[in-house]
C-alpha positions as CSV (number, residue, x, y, z in Angstrom):
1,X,52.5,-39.3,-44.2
2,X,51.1,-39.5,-41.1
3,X,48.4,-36.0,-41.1
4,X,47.8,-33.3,-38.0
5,X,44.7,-34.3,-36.5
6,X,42.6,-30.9,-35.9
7,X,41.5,-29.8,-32.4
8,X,37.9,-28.5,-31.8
9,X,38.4,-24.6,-31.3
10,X,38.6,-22.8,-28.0
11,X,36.1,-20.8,-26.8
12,X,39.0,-17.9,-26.0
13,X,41.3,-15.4,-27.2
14,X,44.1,-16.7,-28.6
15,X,46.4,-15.5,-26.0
16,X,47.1,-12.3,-24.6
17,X,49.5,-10.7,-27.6
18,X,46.5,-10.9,-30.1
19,X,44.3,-9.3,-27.6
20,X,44.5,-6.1,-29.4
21,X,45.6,-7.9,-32.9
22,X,41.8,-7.7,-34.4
23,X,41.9,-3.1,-34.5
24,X,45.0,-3.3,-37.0
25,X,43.6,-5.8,-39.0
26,X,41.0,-4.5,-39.6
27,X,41.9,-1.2,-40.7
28,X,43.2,-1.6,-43.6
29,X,45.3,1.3,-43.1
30,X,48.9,1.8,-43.9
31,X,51.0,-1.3,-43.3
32,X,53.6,0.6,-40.6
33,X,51.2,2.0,-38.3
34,X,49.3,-2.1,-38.3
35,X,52.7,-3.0,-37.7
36,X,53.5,-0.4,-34.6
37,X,50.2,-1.8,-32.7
38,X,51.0,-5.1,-33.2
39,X,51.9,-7.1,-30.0
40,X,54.3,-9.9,-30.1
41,X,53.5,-13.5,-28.4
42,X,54.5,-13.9,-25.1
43,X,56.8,-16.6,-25.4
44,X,60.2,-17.7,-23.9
45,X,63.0,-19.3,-25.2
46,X,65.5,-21.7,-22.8
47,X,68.6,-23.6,-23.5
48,X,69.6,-27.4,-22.0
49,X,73.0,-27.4,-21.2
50,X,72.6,-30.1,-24.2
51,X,71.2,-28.2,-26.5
52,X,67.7,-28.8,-26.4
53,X,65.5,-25.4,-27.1
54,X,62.1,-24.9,-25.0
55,X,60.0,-22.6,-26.0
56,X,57.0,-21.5,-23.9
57,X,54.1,-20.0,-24.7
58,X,51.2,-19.7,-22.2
59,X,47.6,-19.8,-22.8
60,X,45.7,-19.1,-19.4
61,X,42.6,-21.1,-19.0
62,X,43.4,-23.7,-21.9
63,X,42.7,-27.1,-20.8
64,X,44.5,-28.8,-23.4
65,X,48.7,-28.7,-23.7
66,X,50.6,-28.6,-26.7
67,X,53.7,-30.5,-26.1
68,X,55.3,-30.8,-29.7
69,X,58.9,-31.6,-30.7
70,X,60.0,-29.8,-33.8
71,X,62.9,-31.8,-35.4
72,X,64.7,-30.1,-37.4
73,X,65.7,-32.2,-40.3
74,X,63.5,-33.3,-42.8
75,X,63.9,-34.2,-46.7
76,X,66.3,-31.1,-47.5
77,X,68.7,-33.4,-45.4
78,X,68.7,-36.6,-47.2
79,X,71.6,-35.9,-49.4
80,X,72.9,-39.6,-50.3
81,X,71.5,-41.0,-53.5
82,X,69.5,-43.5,-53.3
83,X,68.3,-42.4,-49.4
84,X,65.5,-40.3,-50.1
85,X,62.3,-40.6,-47.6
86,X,63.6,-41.3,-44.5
87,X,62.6,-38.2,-42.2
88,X,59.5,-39.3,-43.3
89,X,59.8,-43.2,-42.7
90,X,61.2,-41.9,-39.2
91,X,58.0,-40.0,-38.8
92,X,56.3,-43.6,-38.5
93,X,59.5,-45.6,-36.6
94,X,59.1,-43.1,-33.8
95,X,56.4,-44.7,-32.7
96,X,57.6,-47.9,-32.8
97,X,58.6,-48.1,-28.6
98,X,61.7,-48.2,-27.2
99,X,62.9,-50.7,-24.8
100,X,61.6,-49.4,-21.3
101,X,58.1,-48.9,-22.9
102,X,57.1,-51.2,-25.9
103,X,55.3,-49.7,-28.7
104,X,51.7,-51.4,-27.4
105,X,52.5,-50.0,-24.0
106,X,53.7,-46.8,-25.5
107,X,50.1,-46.4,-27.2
108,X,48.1,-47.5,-24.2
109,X,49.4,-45.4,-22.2
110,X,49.1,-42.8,-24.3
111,X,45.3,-43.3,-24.5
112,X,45.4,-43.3,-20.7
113,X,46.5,-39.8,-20.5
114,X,43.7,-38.7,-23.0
115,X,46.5,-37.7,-25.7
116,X,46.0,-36.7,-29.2
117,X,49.2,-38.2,-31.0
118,X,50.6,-37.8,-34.7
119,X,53.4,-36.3,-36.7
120,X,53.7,-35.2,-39.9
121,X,57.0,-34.2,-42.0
122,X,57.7,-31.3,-44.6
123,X,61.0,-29.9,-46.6
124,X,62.8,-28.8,-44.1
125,X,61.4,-30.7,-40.6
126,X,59.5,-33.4,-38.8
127,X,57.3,-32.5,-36.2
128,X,55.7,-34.8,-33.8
129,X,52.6,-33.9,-32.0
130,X,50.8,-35.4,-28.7
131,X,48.3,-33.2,-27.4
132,X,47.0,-33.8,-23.6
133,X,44.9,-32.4,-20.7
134,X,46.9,-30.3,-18.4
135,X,46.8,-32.3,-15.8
136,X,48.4,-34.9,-18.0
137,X,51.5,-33.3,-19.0
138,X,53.7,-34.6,-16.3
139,X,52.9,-38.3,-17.7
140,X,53.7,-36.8,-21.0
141,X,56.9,-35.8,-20.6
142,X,58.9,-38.9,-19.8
143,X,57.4,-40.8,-22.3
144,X,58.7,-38.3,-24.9
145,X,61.9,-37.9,-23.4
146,X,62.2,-42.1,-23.5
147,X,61.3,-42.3,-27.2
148,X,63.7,-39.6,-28.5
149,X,66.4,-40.3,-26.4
150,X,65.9,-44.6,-26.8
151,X,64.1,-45.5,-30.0
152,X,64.6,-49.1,-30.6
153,X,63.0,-50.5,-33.4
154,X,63.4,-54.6,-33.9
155,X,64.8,-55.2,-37.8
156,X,61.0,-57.3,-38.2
157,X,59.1,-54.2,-37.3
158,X,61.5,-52.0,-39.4
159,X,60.5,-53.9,-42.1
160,X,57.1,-53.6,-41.2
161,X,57.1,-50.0,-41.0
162,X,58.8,-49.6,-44.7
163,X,55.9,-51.8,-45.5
164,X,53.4,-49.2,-44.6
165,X,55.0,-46.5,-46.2
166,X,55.4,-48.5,-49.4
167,X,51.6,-48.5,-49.3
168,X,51.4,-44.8,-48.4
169,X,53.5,-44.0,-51.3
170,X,51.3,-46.3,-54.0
171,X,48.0,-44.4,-52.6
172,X,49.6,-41.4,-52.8
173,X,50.4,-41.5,-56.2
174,X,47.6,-42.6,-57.5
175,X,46.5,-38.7,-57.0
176,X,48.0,-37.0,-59.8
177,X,49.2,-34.3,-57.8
178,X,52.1,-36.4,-56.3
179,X,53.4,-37.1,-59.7
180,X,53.0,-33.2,-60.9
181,X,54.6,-32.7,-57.3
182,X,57.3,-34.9,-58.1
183,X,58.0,-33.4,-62.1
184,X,58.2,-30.1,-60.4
185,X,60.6,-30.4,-58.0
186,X,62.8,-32.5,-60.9
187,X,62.8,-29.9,-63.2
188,X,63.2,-26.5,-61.0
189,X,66.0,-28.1,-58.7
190,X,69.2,-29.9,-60.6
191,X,71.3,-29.7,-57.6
192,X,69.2,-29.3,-54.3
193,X,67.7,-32.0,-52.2
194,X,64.2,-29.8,-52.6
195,X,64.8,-31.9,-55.9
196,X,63.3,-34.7,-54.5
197,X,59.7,-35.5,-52.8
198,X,59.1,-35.8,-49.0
199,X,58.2,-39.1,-49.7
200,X,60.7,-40.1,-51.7
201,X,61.4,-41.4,-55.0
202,X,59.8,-45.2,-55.5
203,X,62.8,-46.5,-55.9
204,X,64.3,-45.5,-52.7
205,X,61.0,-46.4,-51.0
206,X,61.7,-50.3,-52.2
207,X,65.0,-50.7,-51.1
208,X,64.2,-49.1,-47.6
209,X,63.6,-52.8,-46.1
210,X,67.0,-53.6,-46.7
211,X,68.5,-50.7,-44.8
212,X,67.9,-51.3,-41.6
213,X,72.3,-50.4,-40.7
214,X,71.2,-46.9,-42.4
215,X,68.1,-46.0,-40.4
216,X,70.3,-45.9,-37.4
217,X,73.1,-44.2,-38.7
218,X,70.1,-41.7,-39.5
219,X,68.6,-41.4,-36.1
220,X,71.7,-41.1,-34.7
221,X,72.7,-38.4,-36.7
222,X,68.9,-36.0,-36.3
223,X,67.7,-36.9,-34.0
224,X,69.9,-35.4,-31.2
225,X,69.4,-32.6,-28.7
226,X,70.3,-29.5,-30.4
227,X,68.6,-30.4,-34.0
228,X,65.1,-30.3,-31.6
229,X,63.2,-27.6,-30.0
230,X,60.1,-28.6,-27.6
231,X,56.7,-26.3,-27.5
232,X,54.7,-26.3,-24.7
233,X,51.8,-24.3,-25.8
234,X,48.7,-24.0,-23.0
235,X,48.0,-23.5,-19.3
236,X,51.7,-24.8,-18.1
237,X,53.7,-22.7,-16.6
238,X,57.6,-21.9,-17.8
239,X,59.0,-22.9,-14.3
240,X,56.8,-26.2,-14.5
241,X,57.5,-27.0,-18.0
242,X,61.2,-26.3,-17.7
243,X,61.8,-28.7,-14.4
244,X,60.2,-31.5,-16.4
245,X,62.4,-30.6,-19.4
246,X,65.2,-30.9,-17.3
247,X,64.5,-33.8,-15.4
248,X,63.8,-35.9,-18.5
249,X,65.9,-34.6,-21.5
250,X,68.8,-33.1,-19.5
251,X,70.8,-36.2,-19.9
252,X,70.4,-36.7,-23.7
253,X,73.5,-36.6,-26.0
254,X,74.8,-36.4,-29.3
255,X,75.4,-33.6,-32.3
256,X,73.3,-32.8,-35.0
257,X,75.3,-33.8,-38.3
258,X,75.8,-31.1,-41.3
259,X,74.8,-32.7,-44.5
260,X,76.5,-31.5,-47.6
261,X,73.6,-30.0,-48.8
262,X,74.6,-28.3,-52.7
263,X,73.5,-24.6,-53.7
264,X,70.6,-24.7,-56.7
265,X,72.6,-23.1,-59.4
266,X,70.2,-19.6,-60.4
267,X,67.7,-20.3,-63.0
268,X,68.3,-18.4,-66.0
269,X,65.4,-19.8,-68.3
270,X,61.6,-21.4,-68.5
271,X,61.4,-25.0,-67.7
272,X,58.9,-26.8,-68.2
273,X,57.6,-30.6,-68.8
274,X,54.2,-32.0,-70.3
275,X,52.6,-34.8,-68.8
276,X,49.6,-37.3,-69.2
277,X,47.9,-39.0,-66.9
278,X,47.1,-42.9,-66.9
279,X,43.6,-42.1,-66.0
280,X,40.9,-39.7,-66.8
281,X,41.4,-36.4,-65.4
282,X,41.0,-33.2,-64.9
283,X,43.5,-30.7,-66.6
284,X,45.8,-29.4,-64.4
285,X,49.0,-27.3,-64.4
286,X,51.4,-26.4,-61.7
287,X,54.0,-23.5,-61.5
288,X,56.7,-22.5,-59.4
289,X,58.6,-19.7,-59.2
290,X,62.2,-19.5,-57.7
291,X,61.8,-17.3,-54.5
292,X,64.6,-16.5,-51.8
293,X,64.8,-18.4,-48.7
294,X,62.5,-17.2,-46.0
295,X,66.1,-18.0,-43.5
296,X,67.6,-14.9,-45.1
297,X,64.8,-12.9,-46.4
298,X,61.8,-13.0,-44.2
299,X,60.8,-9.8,-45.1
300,X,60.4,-11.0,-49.2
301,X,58.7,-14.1,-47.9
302,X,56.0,-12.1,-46.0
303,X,55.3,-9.7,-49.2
304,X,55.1,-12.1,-51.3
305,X,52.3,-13.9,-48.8
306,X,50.7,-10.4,-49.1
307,X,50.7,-10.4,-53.1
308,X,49.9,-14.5,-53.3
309,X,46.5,-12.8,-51.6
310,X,46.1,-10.0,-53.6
311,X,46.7,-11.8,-57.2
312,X,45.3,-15.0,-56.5
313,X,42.7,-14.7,-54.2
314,X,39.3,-14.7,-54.4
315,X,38.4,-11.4,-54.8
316,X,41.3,-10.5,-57.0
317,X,40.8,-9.7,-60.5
318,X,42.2,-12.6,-62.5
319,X,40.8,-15.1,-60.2
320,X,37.1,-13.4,-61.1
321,X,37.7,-13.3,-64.9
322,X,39.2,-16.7,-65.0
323,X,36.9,-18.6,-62.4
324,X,33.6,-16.7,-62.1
325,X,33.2,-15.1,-65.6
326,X,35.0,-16.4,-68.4
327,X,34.8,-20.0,-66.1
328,X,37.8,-21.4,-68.0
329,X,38.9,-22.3,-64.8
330,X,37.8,-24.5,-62.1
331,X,40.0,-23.7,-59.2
332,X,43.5,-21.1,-59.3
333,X,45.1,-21.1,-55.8
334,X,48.5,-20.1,-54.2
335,X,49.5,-20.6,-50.9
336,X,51.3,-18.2,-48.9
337,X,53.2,-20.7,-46.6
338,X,54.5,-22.6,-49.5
339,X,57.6,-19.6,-49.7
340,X,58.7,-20.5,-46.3
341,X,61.3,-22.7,-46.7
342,X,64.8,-22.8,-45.3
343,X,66.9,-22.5,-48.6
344,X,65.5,-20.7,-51.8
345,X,62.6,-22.7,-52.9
346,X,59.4,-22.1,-55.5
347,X,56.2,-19.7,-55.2
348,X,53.5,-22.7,-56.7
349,X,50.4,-21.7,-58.3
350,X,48.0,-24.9,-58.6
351,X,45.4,-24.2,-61.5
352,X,42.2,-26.5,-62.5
353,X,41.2,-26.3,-66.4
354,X,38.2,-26.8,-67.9
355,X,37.8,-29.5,-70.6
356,X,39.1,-27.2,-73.6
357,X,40.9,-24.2,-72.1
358,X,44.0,-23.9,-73.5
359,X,47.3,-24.0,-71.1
360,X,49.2,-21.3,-72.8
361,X,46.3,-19.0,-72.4
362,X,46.3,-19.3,-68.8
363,X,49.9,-19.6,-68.2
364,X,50.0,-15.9,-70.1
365,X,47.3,-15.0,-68.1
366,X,48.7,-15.5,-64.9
367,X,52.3,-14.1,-65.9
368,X,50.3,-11.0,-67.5
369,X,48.8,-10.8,-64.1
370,X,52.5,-11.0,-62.0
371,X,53.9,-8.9,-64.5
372,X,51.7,-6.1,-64.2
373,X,52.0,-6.0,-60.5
374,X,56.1,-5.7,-61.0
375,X,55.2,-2.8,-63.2
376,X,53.9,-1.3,-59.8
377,X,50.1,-1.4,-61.2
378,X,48.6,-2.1,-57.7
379,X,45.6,-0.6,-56.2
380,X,46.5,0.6,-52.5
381,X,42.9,-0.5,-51.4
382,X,43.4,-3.6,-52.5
383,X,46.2,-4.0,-51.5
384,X,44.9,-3.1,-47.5
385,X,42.8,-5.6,-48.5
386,X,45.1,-8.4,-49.2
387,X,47.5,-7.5,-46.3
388,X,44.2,-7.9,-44.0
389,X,42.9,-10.9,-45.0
390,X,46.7,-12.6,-44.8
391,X,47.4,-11.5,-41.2
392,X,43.7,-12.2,-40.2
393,X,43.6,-15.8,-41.3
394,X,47.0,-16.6,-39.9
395,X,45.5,-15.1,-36.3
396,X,42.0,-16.9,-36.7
397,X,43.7,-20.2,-37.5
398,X,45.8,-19.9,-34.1
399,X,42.9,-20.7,-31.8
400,X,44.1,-23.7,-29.8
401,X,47.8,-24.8,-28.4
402,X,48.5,-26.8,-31.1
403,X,47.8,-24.5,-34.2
404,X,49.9,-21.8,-32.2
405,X,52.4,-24.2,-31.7
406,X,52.5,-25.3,-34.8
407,X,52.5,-21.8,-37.0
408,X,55.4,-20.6,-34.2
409,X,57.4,-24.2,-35.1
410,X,56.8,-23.6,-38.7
411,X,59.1,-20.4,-38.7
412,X,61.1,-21.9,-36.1
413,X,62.3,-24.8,-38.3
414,X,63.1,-22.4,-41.3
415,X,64.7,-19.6,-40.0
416,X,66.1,-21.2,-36.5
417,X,64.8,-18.5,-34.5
418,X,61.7,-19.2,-32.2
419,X,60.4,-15.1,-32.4
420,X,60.2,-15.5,-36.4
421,X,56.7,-15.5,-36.6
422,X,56.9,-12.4,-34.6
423,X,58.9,-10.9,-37.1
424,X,56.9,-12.7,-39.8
425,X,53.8,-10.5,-39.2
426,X,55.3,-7.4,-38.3
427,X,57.0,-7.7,-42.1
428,X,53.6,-9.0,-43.7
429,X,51.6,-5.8,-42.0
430,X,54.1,-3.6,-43.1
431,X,54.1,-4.5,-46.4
432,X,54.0,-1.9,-48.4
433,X,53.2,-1.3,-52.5
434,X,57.0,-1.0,-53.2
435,X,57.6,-3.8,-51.4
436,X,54.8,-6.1,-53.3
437,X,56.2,-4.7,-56.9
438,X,59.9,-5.9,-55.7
439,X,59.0,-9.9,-54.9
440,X,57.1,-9.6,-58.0
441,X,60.2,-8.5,-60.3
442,X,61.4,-12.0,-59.1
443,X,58.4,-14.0,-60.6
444,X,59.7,-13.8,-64.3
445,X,59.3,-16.3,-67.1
446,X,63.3,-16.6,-66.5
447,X,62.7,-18.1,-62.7
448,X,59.2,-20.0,-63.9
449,X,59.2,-23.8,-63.7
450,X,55.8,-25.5,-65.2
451,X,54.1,-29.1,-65.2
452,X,51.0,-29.5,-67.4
453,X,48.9,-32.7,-67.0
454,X,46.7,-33.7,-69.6
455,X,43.9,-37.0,-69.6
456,X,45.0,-40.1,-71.9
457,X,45.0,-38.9,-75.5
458,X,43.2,-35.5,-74.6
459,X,45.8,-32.4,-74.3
460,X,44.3,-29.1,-73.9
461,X,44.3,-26.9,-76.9
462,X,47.7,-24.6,-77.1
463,X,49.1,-27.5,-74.3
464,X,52.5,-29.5,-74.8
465,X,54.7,-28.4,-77.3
């Protein structure tokens, strides 16, 4: 997949509704009264006649513009067997030209206007990402508008494409991550298209050359005015931002389609699967825990970012016994983000083993650790602490146009409502100890999918069974 290029940080604040955001944070106080203080972003939100969202969020003085389309369908919506991958092969197709403006035109030109261009594709949406000079914007525009509205892609450069992400998928998988990735998702969803890989399954990825009739039928079912929003994050105004919006998507057509996506059946016991790698390795395992859809439970997915801080982080205790002073452990992580999903999806917690440490051990170590915080053994001050670092890092990270485009897009795709991240941190700096020890009841062996992966005739002590 195609990977957002990062921008070189802005010497300014991130915009004016964060102007205050660094006294809350830093208090460490009681979650409500962070939350009261807290000052929403100053975006707006406009409708096409068609469909088509805008969402505006100005940042005075920026030079750069964030002019990003957030397509709302991703690998949750490949629901045909045997079709998996293909929000992500479009991810590569789109920029394949269209008609009016070749794909070697379309690159040129977008070199001309000083743009920094990519896309890359998740669960639930694809997002595509030029990046220009202000004064470039207006050149921008139209050549968006073209490609979403008239994508044309000849069969010999379909082919070509599917080439590429063959090749994408073969050096992806030679990390053993993808495959733990891929024995995850297998085992925690039976029914759901979260079953299934970005990416894709191999198999799928092979046949894609020879369904070239399906990649249209695809486009023409996502990629449609009212399954997209546009973010123009920088120094454009609304008024300007909104006559070029107009001017150059106002006559695009079409319906988003409403796959058949099934409902995961509720987990009920432990799953787990043992693997070994084909190469030398390091022992890993991965874990994921069935959590509630951040759609209809924003408020659970924000705690349980909080308590992903508080158990796994750095400072936390079991990341100091297990990492700095028993050092069975090379690296424990969990990341926050990973809960917001669209549907009801998994909690991961990646863990590193040293040569010899036994996977049982940690797994009990880790539940022991999820468990006692259900059992509402949580230190406040820590828990301040946890709460502070969460909201801090998202608001440090959000120092250019296209991070704060991308963090607002990023709730935007999974809850359908631009002013989620709003509500996002408001929940997160409210979180509350009663609130951390109800997301963790949810984290029991009963909801607990795991993938060990052992080196070639080397499985950790207490491992497969």
């Amino acid at each position: 997949m195609r990977k957002l290029a990062l921008v070189a940080p802005l010497v300014i604040l991130v915009l004016d509704a964060f102007a205050h955001a660094d006294a809350p944070l830093a208090q460490g106080a009681q979650g409500a009264s962070n939350a009261s203080s807290y000052k929403p972003l100053a975006l707006t939100v406009d409708t096409l006649d068609n469909g088509l969202r805008v969402v505006v969020v100005p940042m005075a003085g920026a030079p750069t513009v964030a002019f990003y389309t957030l397509v709302m369908a991703g690998s949750r919506d490949e629901v045909e067997a045997g079709r998996s991958g293909y929000a992500h092969l479009f991810e590569h197709l789109m920029f394949r030209g269209t008609d009016k403006v070749p794909a070697a035109e379309y690159e040129k030109k977008m070199q001309s206007l000083g743009s920094d261009n990519n896309a890359f594709t998740t669960d639930d949406f694809t997002f595509y990402v030029p990046l220009v000079p202000r004064e470039s914007l207006a050149d921008l525009v139209p050549l968006e508008a073209d490609r979403f509205e008239h994508l044309n892609v000849a069969p010999d450069k379909y082919k070509d494409e599917t080439g590429a992400v063959a090749g994408e998928f073969n050096k992806d998988f030679s990390n053993p991550w993808w495959a733990m990735d891929e024995a995850i998702r297998e085992i925690a969803f039976t029914q759901h298209t979260y079953g299934h890989t970005t990416i894709g399954y191999k198999r799928d990825v092979d046949a894609m050359p020879q369904n070239y009739a399906y990649s249209k039928t695809f486009f023409s079912r996502f990629y449609v005015p009212d399954d997209c929003v546009i973010f123009a994050v920088g120094d454009a105004p609304r008024e300007k931002v909104l006559e070029l919006v107009k001017a150059n998507y106002g006559d695009w057509k079409g319906k988003r389609a409403q796959p058949a996506i099934k409902t995961e059946p509720e987990q009920t016991a432990p799953r787990r699967r043992d693997m070994t790698w084909k190469a030398p390795t390091t022992p890993r395992m991965l874990l994921g825990y069935k959590v509630p859809s951040a759609k209809d439970h924003l408020a659970d997915a924000a705690a349980l970012g909080v308590l992903t801080t508080l158990v796994f982080g750095e400072p936390g205790e079991l990341y100091q016994r297990l990492v700095v002073k028993e050092q069975k452990v090379i690296e424990l992580g969990a990341d926050s983000d990973e809960v917001i999903h669209k549907d009801p999806s998994l909690m991961r917690v990646d863990v590193k083993l040293k040569e010899g440490t036994s996977f049982d051990e940690i797994l009990g170590a880790i539940q022991g650790a999820l468990d006692a915080v259900a059992q509402g053994k949580i230190d406040e001050q820590e828990l301040a602490s946890a709460r502070s670092h969460l909201t801090s890092a998202i608001v440090l990270s959000m120092q250019t146009p296209g991070a704060v485009a991308e963090r607002v897009a990023f709730l935007t795709a999974a809850t359908g409502d631009p002013h989620a991240f709003d509500r996002y941190m408001q929940a997160a700096l409210a979180t509350t100890k009663d609130d951390v020890q109800r997301v963790a009841k949810m984290l029991t062996p009963a909801h607990r999918n795991l993938v060990t992966l052992s080196p070639p005739k080397s499985v950790a002590k207490g491992g497969a069974k």
